[in-house]
PQR file of N, CA, C, O and H, with PARSE charges and radii, in Angstrom:
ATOM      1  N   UNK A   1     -18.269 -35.012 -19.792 -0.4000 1.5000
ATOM      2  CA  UNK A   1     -17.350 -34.506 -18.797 -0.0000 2.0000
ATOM      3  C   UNK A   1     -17.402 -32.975 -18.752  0.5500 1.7000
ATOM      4  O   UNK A   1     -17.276 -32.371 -17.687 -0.5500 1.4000
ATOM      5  N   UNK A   2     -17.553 -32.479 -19.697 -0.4000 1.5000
ATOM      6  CA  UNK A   2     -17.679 -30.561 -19.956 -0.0000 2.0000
ATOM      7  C   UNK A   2     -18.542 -30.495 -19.096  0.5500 1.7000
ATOM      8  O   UNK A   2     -18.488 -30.187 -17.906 -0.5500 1.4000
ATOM      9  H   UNK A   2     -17.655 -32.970 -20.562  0.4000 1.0000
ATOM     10  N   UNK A   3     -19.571 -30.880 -19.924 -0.4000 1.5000
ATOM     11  CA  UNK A   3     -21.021 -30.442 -18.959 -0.0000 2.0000
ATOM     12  C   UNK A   3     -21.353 -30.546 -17.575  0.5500 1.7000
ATOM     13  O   UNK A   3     -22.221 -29.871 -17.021 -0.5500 1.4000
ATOM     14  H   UNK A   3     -19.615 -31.129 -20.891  0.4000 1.0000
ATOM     15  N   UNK A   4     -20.542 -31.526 -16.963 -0.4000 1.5000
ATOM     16  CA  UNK A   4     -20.633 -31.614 -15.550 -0.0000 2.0000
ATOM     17  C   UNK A   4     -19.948 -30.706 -15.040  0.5500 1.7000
ATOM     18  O   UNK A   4     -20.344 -30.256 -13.965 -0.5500 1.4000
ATOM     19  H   UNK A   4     -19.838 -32.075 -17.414  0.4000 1.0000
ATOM     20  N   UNK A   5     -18.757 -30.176 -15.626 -0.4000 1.5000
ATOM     21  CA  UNK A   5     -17.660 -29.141 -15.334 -0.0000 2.0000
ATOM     22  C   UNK A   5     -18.517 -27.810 -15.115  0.5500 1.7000
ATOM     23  O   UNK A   5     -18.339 -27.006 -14.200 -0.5500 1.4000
ATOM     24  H   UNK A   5     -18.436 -30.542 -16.499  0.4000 1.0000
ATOM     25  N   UNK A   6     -19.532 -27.723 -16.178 -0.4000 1.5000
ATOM     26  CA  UNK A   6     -20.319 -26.381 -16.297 -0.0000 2.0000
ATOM     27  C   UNK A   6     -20.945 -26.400 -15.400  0.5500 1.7000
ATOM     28  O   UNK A   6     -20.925 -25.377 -14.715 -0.5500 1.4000
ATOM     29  H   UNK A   6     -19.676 -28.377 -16.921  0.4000 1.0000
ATOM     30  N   UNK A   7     -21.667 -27.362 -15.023 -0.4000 1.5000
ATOM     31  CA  UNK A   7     -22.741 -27.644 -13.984 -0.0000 2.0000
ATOM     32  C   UNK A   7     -22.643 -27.034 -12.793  0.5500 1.7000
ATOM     33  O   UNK A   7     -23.457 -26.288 -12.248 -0.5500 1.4000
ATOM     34  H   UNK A   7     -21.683 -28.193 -15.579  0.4000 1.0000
ATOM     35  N   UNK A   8     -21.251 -27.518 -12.305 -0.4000 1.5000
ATOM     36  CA  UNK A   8     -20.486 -27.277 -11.330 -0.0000 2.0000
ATOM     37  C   UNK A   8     -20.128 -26.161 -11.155  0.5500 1.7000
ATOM     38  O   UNK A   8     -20.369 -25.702 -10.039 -0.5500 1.4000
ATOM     39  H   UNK A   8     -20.589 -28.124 -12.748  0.4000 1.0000
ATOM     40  N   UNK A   9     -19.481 -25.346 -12.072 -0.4000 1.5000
ATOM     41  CA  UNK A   9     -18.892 -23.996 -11.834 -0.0000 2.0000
ATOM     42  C   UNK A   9     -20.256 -23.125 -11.840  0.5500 1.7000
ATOM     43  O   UNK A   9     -20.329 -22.061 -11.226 -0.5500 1.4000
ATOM     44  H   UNK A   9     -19.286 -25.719 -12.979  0.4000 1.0000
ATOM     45  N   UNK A  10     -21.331 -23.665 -12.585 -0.4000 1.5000
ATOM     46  CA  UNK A  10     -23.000 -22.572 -12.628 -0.0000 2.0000
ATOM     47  C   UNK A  10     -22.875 -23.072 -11.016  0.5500 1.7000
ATOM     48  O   UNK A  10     -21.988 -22.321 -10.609 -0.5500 1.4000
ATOM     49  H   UNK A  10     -21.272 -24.530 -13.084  0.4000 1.0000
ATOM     50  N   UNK A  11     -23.250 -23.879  -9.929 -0.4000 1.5000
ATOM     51  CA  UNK A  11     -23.737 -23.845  -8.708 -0.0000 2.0000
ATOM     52  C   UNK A  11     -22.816 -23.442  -7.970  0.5500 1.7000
ATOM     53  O   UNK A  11     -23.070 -22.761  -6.977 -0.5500 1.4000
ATOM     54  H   UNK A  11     -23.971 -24.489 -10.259  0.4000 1.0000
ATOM     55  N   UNK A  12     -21.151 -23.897  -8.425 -0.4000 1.5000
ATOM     56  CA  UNK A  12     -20.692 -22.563  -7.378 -0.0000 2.0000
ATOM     57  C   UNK A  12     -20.606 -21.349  -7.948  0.5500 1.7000
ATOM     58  O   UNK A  12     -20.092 -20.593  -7.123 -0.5500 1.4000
ATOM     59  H   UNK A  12     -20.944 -24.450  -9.232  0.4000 1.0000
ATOM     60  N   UNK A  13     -20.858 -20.777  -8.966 -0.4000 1.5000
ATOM     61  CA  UNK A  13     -21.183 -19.259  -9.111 -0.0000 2.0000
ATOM     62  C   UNK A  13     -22.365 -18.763  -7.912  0.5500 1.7000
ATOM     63  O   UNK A  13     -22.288 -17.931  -7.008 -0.5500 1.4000
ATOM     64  H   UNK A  13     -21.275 -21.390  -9.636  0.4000 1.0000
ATOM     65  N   UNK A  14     -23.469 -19.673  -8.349 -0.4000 1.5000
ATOM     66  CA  UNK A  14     -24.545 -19.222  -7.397 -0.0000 2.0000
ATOM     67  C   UNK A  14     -24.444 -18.845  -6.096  0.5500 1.7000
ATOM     68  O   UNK A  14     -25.051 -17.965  -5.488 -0.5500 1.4000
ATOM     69  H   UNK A  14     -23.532 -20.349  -9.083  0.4000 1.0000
ATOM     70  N   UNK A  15     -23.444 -19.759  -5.666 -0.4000 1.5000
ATOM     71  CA  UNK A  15     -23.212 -20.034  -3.918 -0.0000 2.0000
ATOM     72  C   UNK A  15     -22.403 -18.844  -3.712  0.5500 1.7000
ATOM     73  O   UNK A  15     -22.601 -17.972  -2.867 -0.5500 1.4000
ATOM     74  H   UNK A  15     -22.950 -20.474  -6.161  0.4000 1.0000
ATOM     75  N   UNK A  16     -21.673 -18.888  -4.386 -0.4000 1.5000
ATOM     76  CA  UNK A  16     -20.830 -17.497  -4.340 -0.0000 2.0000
ATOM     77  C   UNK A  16     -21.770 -15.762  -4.620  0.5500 1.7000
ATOM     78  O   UNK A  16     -21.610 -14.673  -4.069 -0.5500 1.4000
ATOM     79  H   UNK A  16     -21.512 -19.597  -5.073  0.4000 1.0000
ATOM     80  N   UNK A  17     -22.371 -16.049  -5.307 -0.4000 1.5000
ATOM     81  CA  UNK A  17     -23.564 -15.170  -5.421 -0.0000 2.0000
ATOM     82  C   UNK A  17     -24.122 -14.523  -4.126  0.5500 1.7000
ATOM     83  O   UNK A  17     -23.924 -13.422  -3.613 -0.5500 1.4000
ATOM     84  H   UNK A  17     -22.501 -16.933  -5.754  0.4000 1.0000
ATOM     85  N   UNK A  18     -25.037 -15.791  -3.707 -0.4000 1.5000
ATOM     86  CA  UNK A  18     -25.667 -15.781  -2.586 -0.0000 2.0000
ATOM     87  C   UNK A  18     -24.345 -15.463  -1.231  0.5500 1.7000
ATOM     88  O   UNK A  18     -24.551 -14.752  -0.248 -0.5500 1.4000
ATOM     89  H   UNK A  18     -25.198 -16.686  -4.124  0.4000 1.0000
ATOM     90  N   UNK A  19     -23.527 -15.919  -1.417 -0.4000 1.5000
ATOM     91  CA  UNK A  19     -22.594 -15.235   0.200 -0.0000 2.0000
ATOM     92  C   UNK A  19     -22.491 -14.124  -0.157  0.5500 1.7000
ATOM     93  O   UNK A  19     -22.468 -13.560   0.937 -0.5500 1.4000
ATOM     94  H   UNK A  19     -23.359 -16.496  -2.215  0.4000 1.0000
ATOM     95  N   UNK A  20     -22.402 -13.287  -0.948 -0.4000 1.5000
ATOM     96  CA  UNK A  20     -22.126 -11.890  -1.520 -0.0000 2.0000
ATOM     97  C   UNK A  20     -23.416 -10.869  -0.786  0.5500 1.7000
ATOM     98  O   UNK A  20     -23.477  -9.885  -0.049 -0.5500 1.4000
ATOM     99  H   UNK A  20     -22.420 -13.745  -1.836  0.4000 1.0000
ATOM    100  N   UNK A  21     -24.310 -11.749  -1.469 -0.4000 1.5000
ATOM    101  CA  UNK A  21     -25.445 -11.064  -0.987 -0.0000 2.0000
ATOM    102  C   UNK A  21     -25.827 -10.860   0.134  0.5500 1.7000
ATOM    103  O   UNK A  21     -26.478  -9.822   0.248 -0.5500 1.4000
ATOM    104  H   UNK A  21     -24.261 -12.548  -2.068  0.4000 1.0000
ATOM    105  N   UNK A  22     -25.606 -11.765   1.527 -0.4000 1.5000
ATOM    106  CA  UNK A  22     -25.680 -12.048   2.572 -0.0000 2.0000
ATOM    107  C   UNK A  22     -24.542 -10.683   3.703  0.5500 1.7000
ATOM    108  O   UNK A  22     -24.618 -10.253   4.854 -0.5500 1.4000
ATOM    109  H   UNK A  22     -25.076 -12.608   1.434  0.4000 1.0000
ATOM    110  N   UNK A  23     -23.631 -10.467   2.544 -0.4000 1.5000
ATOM    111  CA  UNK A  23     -22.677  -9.689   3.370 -0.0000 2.0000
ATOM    112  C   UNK A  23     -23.248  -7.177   3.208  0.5500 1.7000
ATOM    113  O   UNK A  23     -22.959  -6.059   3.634 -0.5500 1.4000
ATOM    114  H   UNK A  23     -23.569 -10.816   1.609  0.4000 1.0000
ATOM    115  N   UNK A  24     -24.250  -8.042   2.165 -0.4000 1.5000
ATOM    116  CA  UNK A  24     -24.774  -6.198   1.714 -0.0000 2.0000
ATOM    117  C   UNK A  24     -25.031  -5.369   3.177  0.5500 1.7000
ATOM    118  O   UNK A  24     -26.086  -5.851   3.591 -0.5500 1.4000
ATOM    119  H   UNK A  24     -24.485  -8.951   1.819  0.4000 1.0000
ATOM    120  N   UNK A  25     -24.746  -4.742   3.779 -0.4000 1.5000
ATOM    121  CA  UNK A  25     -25.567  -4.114   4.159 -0.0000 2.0000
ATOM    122  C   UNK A  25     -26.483  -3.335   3.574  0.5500 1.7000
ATOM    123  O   UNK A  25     -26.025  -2.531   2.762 -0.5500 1.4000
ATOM    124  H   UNK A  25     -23.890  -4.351   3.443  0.4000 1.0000
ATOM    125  N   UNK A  26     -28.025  -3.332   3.798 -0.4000 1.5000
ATOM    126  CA  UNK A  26     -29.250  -2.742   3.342 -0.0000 2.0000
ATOM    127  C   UNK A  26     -29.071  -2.198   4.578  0.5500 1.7000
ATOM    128  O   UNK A  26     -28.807  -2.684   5.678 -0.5500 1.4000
ATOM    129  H   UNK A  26     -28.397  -3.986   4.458  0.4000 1.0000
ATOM    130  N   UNK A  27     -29.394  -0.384   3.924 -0.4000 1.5000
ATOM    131  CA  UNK A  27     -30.030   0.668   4.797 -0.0000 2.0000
ATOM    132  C   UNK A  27     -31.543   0.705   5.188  0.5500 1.7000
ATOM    133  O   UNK A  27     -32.477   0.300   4.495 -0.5500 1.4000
ATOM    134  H   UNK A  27     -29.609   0.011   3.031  0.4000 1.0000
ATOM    135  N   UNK A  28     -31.630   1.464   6.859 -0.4000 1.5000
ATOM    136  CA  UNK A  28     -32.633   0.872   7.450 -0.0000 2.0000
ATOM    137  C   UNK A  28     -33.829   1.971   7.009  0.5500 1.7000
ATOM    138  O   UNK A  28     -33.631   2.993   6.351 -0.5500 1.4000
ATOM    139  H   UNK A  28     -30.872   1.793   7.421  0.4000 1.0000
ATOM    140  N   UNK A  29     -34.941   1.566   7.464 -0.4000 1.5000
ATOM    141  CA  UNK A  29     -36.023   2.220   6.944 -0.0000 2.0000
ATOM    142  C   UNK A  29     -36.128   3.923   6.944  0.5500 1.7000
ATOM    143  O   UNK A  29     -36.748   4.706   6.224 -0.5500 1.4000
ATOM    144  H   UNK A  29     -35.102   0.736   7.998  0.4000 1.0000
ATOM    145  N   UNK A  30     -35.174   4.118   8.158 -0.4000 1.5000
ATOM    146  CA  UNK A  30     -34.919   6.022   8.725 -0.0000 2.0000
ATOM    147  C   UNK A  30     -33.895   6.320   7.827  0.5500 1.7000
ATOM    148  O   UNK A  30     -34.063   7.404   7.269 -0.5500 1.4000
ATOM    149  H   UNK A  30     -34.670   3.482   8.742  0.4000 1.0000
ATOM    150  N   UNK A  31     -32.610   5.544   7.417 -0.4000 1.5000
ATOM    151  CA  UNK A  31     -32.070   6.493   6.163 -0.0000 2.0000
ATOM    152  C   UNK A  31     -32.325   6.079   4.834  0.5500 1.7000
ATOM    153  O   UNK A  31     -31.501   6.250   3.935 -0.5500 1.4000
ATOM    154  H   UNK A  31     -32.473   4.664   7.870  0.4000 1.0000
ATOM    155  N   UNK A  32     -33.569   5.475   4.645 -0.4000 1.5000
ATOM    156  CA  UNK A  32     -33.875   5.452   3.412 -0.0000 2.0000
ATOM    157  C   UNK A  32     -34.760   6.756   3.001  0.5500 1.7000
ATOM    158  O   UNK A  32     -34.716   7.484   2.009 -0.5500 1.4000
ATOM    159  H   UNK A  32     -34.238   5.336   5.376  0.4000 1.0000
ATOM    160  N   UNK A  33     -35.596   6.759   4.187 -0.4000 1.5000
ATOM    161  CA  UNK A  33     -36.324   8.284   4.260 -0.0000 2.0000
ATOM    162  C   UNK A  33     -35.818   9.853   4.272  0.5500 1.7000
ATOM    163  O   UNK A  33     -36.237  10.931   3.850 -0.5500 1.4000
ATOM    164  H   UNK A  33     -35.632   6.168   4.993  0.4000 1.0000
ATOM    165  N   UNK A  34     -34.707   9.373   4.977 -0.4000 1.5000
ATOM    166  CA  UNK A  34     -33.875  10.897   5.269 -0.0000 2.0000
ATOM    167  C   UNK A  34     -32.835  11.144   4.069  0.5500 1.7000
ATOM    168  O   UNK A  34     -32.446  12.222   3.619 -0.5500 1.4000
ATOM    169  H   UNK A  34     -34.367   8.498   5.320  0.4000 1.0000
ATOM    170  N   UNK A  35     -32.562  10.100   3.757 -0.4000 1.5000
ATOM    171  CA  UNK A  35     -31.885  10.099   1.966 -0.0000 2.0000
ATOM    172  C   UNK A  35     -32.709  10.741   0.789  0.5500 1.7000
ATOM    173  O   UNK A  35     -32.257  11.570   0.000 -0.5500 1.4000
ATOM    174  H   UNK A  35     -32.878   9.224   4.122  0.4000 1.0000
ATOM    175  N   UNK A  36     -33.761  10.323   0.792 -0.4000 1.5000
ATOM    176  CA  UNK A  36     -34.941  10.703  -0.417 -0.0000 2.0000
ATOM    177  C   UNK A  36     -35.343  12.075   0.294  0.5500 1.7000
ATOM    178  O   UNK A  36     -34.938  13.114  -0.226 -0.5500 1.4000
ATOM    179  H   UNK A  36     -34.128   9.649   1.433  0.4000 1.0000
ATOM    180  N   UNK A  37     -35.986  12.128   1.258 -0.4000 1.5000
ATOM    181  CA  UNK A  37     -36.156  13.976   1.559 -0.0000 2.0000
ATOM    182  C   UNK A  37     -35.232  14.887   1.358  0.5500 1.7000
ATOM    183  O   UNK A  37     -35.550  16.066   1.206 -0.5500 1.4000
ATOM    184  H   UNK A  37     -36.315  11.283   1.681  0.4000 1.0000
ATOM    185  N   UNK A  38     -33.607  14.364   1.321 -0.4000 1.5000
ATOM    186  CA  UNK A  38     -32.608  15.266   1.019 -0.0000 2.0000
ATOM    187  C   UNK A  38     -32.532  15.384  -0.086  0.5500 1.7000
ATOM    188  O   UNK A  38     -32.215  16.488  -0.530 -0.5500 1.4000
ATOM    189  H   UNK A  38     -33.348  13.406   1.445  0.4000 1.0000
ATOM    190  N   UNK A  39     -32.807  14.231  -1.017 -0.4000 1.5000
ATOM    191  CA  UNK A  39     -32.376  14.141  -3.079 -0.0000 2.0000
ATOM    192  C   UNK A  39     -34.141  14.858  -3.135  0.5500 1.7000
ATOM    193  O   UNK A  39     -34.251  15.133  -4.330 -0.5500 1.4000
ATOM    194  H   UNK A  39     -33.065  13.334  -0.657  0.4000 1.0000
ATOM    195  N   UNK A  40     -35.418  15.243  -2.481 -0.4000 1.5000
ATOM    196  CA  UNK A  40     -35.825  15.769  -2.614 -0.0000 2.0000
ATOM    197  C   UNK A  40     -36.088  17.104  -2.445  0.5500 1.7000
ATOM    198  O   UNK A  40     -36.956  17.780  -2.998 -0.5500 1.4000
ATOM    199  H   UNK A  40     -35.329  15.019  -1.511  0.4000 1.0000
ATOM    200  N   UNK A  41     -34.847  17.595  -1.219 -0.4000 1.5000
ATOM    201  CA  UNK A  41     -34.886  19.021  -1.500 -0.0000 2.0000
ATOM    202  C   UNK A  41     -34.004  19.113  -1.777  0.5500 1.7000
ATOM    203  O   UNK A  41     -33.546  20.031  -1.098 -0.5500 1.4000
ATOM    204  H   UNK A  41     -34.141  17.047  -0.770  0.4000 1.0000
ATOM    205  N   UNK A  42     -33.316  18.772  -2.384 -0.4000 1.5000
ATOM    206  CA  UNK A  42     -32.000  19.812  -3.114 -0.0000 2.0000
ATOM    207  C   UNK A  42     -32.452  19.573  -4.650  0.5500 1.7000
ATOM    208  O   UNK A  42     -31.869  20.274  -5.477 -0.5500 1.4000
ATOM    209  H   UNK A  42     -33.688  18.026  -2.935  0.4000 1.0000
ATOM    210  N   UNK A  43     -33.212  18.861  -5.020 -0.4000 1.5000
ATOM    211  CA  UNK A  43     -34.007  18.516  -5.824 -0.0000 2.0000
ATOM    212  C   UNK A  43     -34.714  20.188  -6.836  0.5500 1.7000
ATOM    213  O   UNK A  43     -34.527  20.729  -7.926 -0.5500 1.4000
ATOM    214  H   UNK A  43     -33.686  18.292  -4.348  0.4000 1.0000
ATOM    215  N   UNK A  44     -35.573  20.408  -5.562 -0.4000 1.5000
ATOM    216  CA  UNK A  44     -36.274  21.479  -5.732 -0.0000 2.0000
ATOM    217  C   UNK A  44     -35.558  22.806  -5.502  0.5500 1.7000
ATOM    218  O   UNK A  44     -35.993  23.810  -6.067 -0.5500 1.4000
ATOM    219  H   UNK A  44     -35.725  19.968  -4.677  0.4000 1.0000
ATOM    220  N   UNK A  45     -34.673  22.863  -4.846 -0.4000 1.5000
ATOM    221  CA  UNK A  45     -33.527  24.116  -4.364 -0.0000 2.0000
ATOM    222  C   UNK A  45     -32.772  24.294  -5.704  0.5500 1.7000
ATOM    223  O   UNK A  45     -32.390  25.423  -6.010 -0.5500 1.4000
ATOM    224  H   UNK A  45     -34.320  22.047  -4.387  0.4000 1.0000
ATOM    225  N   UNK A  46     -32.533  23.225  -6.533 -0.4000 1.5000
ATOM    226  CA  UNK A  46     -31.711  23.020  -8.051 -0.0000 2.0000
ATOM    227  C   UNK A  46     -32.959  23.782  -8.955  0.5500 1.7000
ATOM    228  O   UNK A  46     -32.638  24.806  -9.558 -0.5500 1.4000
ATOM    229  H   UNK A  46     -32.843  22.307  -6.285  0.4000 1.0000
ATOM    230  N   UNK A  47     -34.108  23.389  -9.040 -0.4000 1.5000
ATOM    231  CA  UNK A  47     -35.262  23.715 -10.066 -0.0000 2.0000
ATOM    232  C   UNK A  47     -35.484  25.450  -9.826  0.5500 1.7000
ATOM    233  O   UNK A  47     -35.836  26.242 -10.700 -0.5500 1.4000
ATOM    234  H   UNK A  47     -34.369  22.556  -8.551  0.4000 1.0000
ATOM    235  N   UNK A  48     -35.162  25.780  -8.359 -0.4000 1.5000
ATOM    236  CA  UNK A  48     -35.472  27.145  -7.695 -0.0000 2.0000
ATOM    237  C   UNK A  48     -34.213  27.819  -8.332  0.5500 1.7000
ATOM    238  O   UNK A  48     -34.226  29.042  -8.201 -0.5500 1.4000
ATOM    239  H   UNK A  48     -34.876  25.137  -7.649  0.4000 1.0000
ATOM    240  N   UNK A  49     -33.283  27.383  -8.898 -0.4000 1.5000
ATOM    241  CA  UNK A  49     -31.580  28.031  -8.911 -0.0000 2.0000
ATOM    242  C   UNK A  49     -31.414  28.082 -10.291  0.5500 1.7000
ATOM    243  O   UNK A  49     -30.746  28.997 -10.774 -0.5500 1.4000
ATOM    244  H   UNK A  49     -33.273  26.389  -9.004  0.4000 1.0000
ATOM    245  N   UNK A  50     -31.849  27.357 -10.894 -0.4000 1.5000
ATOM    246  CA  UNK A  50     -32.193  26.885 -12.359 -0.0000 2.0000
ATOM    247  C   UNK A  50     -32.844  27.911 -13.261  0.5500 1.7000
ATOM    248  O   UNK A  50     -32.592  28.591 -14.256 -0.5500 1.4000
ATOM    249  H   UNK A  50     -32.392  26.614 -10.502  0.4000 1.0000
ATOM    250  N   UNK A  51     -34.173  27.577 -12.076 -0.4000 1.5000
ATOM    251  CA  UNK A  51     -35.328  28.983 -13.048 -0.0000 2.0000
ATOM    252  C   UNK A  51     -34.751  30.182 -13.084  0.5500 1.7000
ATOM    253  O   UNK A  51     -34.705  31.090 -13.913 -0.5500 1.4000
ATOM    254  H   UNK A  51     -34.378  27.024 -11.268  0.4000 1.0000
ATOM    255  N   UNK A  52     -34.259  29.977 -11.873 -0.4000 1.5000
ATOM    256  CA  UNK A  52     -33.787  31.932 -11.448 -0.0000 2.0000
ATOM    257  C   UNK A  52     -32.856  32.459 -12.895  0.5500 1.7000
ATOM    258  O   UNK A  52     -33.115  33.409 -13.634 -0.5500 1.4000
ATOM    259  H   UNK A  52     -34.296  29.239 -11.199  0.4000 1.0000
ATOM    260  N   UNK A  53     -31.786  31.546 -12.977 -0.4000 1.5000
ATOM    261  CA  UNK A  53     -30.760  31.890 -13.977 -0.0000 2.0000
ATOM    262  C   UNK A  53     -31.407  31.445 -15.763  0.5500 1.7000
ATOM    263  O   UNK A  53     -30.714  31.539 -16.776 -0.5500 1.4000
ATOM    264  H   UNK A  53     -31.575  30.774 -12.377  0.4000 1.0000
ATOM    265  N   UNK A  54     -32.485  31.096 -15.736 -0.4000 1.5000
ATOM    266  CA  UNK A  54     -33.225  30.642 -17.223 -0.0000 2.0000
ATOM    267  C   UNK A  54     -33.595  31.998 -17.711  0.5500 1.7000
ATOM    268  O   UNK A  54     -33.416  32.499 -18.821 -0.5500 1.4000
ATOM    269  H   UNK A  54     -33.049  31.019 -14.913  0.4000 1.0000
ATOM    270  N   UNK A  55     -34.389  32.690 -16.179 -0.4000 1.5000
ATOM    271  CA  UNK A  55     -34.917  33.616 -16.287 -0.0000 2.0000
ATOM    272  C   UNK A  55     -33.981  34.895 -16.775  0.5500 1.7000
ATOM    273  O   UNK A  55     -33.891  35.277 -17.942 -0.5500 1.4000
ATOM    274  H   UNK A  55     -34.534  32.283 -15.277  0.4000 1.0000
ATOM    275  N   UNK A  56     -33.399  35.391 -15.795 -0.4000 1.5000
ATOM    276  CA  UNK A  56     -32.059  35.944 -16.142 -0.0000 2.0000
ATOM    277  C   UNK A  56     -31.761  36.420 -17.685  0.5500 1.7000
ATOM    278  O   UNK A  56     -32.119  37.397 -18.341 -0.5500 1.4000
ATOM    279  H   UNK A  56     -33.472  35.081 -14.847  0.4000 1.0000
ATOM    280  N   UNK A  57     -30.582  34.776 -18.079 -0.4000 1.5000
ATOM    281  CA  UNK A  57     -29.934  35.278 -19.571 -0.0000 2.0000
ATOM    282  C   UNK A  57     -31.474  35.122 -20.537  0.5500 1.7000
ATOM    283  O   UNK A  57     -31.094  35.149 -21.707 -0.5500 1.4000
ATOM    284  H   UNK A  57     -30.292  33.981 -17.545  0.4000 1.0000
ATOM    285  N   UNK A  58     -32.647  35.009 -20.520 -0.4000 1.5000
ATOM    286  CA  UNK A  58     -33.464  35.200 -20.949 -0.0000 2.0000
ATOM    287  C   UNK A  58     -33.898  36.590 -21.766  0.5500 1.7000
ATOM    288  O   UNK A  58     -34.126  36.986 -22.909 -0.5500 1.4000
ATOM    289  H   UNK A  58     -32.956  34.987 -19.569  0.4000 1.0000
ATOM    290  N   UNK A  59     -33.846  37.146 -20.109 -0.4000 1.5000
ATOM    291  CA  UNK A  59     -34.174  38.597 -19.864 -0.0000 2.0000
ATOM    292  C   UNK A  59     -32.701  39.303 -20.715  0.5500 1.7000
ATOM    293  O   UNK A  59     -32.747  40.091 -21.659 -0.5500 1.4000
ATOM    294  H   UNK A  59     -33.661  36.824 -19.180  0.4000 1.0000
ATOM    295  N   UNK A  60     -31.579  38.803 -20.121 -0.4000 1.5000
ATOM    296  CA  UNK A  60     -30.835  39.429 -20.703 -0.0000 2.0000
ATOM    297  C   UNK A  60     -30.203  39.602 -22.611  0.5500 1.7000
ATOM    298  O   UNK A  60     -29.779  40.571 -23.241 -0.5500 1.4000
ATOM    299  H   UNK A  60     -31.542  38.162 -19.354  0.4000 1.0000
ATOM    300  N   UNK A  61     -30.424  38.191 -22.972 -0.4000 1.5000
ATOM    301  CA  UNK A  61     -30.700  37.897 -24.068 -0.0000 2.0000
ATOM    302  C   UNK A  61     -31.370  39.207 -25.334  0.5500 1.7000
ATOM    303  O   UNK A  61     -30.928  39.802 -26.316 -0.5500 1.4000
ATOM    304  H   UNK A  61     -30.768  37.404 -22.460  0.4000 1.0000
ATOM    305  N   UNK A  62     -32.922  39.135 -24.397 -0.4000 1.5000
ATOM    306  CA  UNK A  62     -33.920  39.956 -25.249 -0.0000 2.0000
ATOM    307  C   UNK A  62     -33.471  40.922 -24.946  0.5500 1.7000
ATOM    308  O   UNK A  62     -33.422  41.496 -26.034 -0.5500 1.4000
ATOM    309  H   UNK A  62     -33.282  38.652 -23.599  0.4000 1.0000
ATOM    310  N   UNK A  63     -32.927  41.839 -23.975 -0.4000 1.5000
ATOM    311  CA  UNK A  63     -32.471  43.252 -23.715 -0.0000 2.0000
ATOM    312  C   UNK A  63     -31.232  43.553 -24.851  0.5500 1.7000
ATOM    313  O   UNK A  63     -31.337  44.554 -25.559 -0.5500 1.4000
ATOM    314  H   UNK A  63     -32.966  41.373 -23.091  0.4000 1.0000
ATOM    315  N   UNK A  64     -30.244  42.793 -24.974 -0.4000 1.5000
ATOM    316  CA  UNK A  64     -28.958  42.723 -26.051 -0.0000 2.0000
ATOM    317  C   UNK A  64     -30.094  42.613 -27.146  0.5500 1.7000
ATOM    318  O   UNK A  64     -30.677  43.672 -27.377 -0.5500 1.4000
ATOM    319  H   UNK A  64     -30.159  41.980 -24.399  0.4000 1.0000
ATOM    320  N   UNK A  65     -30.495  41.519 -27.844 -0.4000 1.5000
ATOM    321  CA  UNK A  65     -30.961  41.639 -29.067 -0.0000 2.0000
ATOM    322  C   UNK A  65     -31.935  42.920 -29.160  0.5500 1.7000
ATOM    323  O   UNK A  65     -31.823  43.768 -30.046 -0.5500 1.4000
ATOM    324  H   UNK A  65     -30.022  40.658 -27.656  0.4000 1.0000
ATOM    325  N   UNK A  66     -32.809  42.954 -28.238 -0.4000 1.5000
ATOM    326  CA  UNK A  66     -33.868  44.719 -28.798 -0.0000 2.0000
ATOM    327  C   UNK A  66     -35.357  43.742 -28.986  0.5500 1.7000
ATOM    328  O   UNK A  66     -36.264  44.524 -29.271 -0.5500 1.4000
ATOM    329  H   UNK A  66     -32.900  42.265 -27.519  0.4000 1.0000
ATOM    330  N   UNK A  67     -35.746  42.651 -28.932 -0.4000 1.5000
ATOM    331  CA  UNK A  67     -37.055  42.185 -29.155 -0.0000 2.0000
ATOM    332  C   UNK A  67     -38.166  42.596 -28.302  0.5500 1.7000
ATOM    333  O   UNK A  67     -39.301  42.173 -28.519 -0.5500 1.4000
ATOM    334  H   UNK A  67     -35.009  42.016 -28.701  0.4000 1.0000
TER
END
């Protein structure tokens, strides 16, 4: 009797699963592109903003210490 109980609640988990899934909206092929070119330039605008200030307390660093 359990086991049929389990049985049961595993296939309606599934079913329930699957309507879930059915309700996703998936983004279309143009903002999947225009999403990734943006996380790719701000991407590189971060690495450009980054270096600048590495560079910087670097510079400033060695100027305080005297090396």
């Amino acid at each position: 009797m359990k086991s049929d109980s389990s049985i049961g609640k595993f296939f309606s988990f599934v079913r329930d699963v699957l309507q879930e899934i059915d309700k996703i909206a998936w983004p279309s092929r143009k903002d999947v592109i225009v999403t990734t070119i943006v996380v790719f330039v701000l991407a590189v605008i971060a690495s450009i903003f980054f270096s600048i200030v590495d560079t910087a307390v670097y510079k400033i660093v060695h100027y305080i210490i005297g090396r």
